[in-house]
C-alpha positions as CSV (number, residue, x, y, z in Angstrom):
1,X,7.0,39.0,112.0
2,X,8.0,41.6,109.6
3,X,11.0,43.5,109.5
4,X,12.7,42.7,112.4
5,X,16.5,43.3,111.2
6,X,14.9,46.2,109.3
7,X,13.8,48.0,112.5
8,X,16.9,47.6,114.1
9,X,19.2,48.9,111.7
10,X,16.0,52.2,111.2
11,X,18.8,54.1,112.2
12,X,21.3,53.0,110.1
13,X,20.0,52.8,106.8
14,X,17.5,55.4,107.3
15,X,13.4,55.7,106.2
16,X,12.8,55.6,102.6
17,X,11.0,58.3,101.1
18,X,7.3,57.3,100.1
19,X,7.5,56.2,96.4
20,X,4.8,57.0,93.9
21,X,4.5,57.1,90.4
22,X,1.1,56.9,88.4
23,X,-2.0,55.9,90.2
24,X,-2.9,52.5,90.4
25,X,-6.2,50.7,89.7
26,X,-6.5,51.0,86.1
27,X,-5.9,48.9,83.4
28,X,-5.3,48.5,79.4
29,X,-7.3,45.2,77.6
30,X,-8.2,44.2,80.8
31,X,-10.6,41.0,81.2
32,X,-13.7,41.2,83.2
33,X,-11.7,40.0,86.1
34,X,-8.0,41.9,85.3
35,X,-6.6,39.2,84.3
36,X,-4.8,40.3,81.7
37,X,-4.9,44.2,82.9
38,X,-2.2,46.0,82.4
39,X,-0.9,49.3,83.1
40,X,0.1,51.1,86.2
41,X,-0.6,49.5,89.6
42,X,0.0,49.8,93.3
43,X,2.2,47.5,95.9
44,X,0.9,47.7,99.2
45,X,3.9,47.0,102.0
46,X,4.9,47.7,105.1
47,X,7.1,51.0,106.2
48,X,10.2,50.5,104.7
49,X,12.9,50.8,107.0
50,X,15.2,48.5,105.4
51,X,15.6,50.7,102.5
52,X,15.2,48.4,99.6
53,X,12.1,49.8,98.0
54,X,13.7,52.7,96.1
55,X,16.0,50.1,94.1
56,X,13.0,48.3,93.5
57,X,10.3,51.1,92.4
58,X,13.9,52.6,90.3
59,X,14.2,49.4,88.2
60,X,10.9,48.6,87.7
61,X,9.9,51.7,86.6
62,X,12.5,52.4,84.2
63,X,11.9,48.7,82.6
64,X,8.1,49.4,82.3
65,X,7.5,53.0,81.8
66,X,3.8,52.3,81.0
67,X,3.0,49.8,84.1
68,X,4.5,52.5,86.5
69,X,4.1,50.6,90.2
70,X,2.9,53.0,93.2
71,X,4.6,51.8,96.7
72,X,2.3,52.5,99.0
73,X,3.6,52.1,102.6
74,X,1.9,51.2,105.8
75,X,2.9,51.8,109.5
76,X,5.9,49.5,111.0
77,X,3.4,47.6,113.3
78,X,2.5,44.2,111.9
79,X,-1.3,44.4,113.4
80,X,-2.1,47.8,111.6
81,X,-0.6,46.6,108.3
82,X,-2.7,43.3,108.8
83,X,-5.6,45.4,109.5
84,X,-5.9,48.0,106.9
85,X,-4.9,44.8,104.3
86,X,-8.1,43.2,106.0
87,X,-10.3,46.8,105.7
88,X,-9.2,47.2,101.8
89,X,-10.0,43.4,100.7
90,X,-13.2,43.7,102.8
91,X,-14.0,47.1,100.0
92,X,-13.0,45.0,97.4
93,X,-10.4,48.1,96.8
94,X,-9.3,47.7,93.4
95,X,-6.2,49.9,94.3
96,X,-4.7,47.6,96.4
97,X,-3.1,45.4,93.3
98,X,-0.1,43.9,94.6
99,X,0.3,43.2,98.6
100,X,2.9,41.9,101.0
101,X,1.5,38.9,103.3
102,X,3.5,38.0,106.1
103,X,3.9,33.9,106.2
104,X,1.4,34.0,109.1
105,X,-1.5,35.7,107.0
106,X,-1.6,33.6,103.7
107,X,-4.1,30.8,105.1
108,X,-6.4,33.6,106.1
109,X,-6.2,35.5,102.8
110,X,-6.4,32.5,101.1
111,X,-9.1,31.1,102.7
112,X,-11.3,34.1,102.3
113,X,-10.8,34.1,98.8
114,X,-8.7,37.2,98.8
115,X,-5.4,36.7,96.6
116,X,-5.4,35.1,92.9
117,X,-4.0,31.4,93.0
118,X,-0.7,31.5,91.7
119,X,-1.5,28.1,89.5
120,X,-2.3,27.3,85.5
121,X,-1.6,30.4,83.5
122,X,-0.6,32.2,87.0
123,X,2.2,29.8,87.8
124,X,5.4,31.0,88.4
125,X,8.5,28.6,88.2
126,X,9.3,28.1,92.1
127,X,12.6,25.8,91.7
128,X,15.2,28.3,92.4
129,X,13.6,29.0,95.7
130,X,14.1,27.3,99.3
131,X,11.3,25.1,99.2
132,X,10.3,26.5,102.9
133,X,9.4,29.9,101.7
134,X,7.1,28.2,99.2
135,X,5.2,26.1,101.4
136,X,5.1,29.3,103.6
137,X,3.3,31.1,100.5
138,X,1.1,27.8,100.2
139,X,-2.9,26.9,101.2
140,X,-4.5,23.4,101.1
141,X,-2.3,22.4,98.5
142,X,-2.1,26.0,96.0
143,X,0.3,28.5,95.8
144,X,-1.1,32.2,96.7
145,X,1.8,34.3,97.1
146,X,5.1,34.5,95.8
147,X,7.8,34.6,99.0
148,X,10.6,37.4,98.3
149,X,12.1,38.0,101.9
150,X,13.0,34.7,104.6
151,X,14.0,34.9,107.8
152,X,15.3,31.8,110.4
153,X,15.8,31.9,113.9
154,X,19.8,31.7,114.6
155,X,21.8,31.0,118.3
156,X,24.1,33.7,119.1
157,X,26.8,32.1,121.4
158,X,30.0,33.5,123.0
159,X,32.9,31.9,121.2
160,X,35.2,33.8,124.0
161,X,33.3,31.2,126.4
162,X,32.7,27.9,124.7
163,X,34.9,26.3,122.3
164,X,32.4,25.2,119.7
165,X,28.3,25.9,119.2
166,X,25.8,23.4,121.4
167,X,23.8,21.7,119.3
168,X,21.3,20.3,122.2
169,X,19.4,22.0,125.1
170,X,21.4,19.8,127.5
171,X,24.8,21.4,126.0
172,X,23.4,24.9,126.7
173,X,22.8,23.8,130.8
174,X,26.2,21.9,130.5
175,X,28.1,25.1,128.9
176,X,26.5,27.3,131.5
177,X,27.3,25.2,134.7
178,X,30.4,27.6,136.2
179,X,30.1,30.3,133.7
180,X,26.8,32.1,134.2
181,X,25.1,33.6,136.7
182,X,21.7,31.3,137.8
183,X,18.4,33.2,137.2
184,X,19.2,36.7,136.5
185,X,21.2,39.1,134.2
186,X,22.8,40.8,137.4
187,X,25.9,39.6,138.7
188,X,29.4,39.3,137.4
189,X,28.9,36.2,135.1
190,X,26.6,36.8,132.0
191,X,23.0,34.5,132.3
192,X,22.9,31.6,130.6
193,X,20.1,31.7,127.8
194,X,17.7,34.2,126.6
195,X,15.2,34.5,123.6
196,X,11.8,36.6,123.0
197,X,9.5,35.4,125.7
198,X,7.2,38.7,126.6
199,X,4.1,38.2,126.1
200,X,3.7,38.8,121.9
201,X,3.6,37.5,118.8
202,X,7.2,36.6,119.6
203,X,6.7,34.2,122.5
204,X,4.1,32.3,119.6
205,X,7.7,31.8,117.5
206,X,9.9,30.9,120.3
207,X,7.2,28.2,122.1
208,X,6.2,26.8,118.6
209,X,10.0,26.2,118.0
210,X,10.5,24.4,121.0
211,X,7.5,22.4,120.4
212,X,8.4,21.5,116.8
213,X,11.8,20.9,117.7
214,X,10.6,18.0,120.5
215,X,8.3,16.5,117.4
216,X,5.4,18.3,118.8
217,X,2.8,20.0,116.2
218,X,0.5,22.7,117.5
219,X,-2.6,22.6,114.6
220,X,-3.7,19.8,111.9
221,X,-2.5,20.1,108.7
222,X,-5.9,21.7,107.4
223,X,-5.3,24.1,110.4
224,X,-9.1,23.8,112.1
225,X,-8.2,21.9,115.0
226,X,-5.4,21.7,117.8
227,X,-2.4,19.0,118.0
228,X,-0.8,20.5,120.8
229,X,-2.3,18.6,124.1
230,X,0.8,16.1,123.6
231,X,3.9,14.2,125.4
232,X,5.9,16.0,122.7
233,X,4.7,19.4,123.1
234,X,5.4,19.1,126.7
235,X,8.9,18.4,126.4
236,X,9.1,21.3,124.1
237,X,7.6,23.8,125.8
238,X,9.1,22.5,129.2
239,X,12.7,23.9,128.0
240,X,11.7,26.9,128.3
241,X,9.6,26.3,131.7
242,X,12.3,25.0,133.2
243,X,14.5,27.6,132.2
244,X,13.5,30.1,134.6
245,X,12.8,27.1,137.2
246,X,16.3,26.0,137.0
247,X,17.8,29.9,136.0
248,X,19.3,29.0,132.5
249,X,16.5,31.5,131.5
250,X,17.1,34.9,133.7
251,X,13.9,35.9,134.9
252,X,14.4,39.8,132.8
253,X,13.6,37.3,129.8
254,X,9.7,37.3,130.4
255,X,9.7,40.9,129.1
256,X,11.8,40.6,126.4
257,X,11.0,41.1,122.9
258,X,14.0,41.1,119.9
259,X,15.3,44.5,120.6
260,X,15.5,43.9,124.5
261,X,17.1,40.5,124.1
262,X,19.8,41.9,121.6
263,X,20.9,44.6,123.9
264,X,21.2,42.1,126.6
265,X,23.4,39.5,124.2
266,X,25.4,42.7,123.0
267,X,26.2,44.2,126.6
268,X,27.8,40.7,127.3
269,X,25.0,39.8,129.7
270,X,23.7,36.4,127.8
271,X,26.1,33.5,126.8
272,X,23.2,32.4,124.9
273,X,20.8,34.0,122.7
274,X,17.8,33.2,120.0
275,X,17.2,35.7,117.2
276,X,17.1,36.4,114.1
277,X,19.8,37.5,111.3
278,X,20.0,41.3,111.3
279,X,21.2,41.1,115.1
280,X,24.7,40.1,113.5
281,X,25.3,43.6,111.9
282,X,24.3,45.0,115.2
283,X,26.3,42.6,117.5
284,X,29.2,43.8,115.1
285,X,28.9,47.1,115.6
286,X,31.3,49.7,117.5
287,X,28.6,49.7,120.8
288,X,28.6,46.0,121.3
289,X,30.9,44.7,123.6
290,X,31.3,41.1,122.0
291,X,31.9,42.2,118.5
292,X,34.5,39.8,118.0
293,X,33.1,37.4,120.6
294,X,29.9,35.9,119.2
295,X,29.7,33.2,116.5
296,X,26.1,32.2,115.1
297,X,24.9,28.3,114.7
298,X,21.4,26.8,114.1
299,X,19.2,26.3,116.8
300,X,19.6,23.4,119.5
301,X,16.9,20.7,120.1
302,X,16.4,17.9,122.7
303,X,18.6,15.5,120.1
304,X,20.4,17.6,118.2
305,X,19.7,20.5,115.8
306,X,16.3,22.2,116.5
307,X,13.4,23.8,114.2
308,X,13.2,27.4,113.8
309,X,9.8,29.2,113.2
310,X,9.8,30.2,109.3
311,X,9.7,34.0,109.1
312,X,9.2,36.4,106.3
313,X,7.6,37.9,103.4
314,X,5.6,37.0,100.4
315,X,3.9,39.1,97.4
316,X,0.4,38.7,96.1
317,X,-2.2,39.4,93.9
318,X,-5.3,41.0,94.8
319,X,-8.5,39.3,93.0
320,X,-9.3,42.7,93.0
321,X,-7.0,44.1,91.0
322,X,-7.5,45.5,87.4
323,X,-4.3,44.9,86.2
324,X,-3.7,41.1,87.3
325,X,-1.2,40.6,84.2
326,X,1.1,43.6,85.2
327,X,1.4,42.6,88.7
328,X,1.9,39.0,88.0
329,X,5.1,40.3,86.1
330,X,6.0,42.2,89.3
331,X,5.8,39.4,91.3
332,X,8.5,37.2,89.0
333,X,10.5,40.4,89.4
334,X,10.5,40.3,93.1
335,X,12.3,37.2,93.2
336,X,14.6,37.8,90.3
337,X,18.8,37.9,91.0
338,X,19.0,41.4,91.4
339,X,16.2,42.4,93.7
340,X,17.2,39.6,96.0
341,X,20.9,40.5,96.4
342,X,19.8,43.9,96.8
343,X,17.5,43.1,99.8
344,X,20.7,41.0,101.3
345,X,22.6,43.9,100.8
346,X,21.4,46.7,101.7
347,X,18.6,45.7,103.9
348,X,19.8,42.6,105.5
349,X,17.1,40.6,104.5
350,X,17.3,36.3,104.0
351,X,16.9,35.7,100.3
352,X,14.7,32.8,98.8
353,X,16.9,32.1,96.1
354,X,19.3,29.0,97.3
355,X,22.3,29.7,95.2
356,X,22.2,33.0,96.5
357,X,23.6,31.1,100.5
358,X,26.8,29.5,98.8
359,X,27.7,32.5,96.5
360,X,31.2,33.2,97.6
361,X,31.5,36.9,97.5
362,X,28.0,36.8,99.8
363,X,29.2,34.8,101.8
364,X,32.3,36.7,102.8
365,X,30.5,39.6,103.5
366,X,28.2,37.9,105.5
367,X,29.3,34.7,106.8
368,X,26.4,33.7,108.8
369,X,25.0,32.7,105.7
370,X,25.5,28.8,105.4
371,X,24.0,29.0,109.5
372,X,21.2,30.8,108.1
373,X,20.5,28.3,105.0
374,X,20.2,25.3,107.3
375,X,18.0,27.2,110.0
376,X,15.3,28.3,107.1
377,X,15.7,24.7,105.5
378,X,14.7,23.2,108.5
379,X,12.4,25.9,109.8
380,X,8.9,25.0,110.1
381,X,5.8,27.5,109.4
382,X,4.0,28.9,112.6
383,X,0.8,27.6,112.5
384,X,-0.9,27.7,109.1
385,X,-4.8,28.6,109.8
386,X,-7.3,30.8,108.6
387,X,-7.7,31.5,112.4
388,X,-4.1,32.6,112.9
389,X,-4.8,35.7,115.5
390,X,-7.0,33.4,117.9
391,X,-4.3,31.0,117.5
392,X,-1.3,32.8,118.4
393,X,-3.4,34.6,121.0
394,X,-3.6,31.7,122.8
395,X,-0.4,30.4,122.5
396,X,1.0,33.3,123.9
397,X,-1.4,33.5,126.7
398,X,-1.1,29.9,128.0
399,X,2.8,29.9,127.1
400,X,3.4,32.8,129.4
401,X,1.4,31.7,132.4
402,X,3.2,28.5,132.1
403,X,6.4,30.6,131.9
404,X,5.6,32.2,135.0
405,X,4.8,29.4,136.7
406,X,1.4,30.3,137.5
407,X,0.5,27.1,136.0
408,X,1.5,24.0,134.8
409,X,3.2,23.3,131.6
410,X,0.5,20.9,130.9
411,X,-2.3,22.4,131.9
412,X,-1.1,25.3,129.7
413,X,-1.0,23.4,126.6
414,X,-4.7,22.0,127.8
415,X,-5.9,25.4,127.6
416,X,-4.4,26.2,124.8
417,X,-5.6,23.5,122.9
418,X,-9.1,24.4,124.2
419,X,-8.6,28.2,122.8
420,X,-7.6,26.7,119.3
421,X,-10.4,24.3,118.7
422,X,-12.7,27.0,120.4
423,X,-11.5,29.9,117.7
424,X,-11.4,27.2,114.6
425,X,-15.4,26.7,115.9
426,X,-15.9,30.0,115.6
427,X,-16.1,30.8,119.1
């Protein structure tokens, strides 16, 4: 899901100014295709709350006065950005040259014949990054987008109420026993445990990481068919059922997304909390009430450290763009040193670049880093399909009537299982 520390900290860091230079779309010695267009060219991404895009349109621009880059911004909302990419490749638009793909779109881009493989004369040298990202950025086998933002899910615990991090569900019910207050955020105790369960694209993170953290798998490797109807899955899925059977989970959690489930964490109402990196600056600011009460560890599973859905951001190529060449160079750009400390920096965004997790001086300034490295190294990708918004439709659908408890955590997982084979089928 894009930008979720960027939205947060909108009104911190401010909205960037629209960025334009020359027009995109044309090209110098271009191929037939663009392949080895150059000249002035247009990145398509979403709004930029985070405030890293004028650093990057500055130093590209001054590098390569002639292949000027035009940053074109979309709305904030995920499905509008996903749409009008959807409306432009449909055109063929040859002013959409460079694009940001969230992980969850690249199968269906791919697959569709959207994006210029990153392979042969294309390739760009991948081994400085966490190998996550670039299976994220990766269809049946080739690379078609070049990752340049991450993102982990991370447990926020109280360290004023536990004396180390749980690293299983069963240690979050033990901690809780005494502390919390069963079933609900009211009362004089804080709830025990609380991630995004509403009914949205982030209930499809939080179920898929409890099924992959119980060795459950929701789709095939090739993505066309369902995996979930499984002993595994059930287990999975069941720790967050059980939750709001047993009151780990407070019942306010079915409608909360990121935002709501932050402000609950930093009022000192959870003990327990999933989300991702940028709630640390927030938790650390002057209107949270556990500022200096929180500490941040990977996720829990059933045995022992859990599987956080991969997040994030990748850049691509559009095989419709005339300058192919230009924006290739754009891409290696993306994920050089200095755009990826300025994205940590100033927008609070995960690097790809490993070394960039054990630099010192980083690491100082933001300690949850080393946390962060082993919750994206051992993050698996939501579900990589072509048919990604039938899919997480109806994983969120089934999840949250099984949440609810107007059915059964395996009749759920029936159902969904039926949606996903019904979707790949084209139904």
């Amino acid at each position: 899901m894009r930008g979720k520390g960027a939205a947060a900290l909108a009104g911190l860091l401010g909205t960037a100014l629209v960025l334009t230079a020359c027009g995109g779309g044309s090209s110098s010695g271009s191929g037939s295709d663009g392949s080895s267009g150059r000249g002035p060219f247009t990145f398509v991404t979403g709004k930029d709350n985070s405030g890293t895009m004028p650093y990057i349109a500055d130093e590209w621009n001054k590098a390569h006065p002639d292949e000027k880059v035009t940053i074109k911004q979309q709305s904030d909302s995920a499905d509008q950005q996903l749409s009008d990419l959807q409306q432009h490749f449909q055109s063929k638009d040859a002013n959409y040259d460079v694009v940001t793909v969230d992980v969850v779109w690249t199968a269906e881009f791919a697959a569709k014949g959207w994006l210029v493989p990153l392979k042969g004369d294309d390739a760009i040298d991948q081994s400085a990054l966490l190998p996550a990202t670039v299976t994220a950025a990766t269809y049946n086998g080739t690379q078609y987008a070049a990752p340049y933002a991450s993102d982990g899910g991370l447990l926020y615990y109280r360290k004023d109420l536990v004396s180390k991090a749980p690293t299983t569900w069963d240690e979050i019910i033990a901690d809780c026993k005494g502390k919390t207050t069963s079933g609900t955020i009211k009362g004089s105790k804080p709830a025990c445990y609380a991630g995004q369960l509403a009914k949205y694209e982030g209930l499809t993170v939080n179920a898929a990481e409890a099924i992959n953290a119980a060795g459950g798998t929701i789709v095939s490797d090739d993505g066309k068919s369902a995996t979930v109807d499984t002993p595994q899955a059930t287990t999975g899925l069941d720790f967050l059922v059980n939750g709001f059977k047993q009151g780990y989970i407070p019942k306010e959690a079915l409608g909360f997304k990121e935002t709501e489930s932050l402000n609950a964490f930093a009022a000192g109402q959870l003990m327990f909390m999933r989300n991702w990196p940028y709630a640390a600056a927030i938790l650390s600011g002057d209107s949270s009430k556990v500022a200096d009460k929180f500490g941040i560890a990977p996720l829990p599973g059933p045995d022992g450290h859990g599987a956080s859905s991969l997040g994030g951001h990748s850049v691509a190529i559009s095989q419709y763009s005339n300058t192919k060449a230009s924006a290739l160079d754009f891409l290696k750009f993306m994920q050089s040193d200095a755009v990826q400390r300025n994205d940590l920096t100033v927008g609070t965004l995960a690097p790809v670049t490993s070394a960039l997790y054990t630099d010192a001086a980083l690491v100082k300034k933001f300690p949850y880093l080393p946390d962060l490295l082993k919750s994206i190294q051992t993050a698996v990708p939501r579900p990589v399909t072509p048919f990604y918004p039938a899919v997480t439709t109806a994983i969120q659908t089934n999840a949250y009537a099984a949440l609810q408890g107007s059915t059964s955590t395996a009749d759920a997982l029936k159902s969904m299982a039926a949606a996903i084979n019904s979707a790949a089928a084209g139904g």
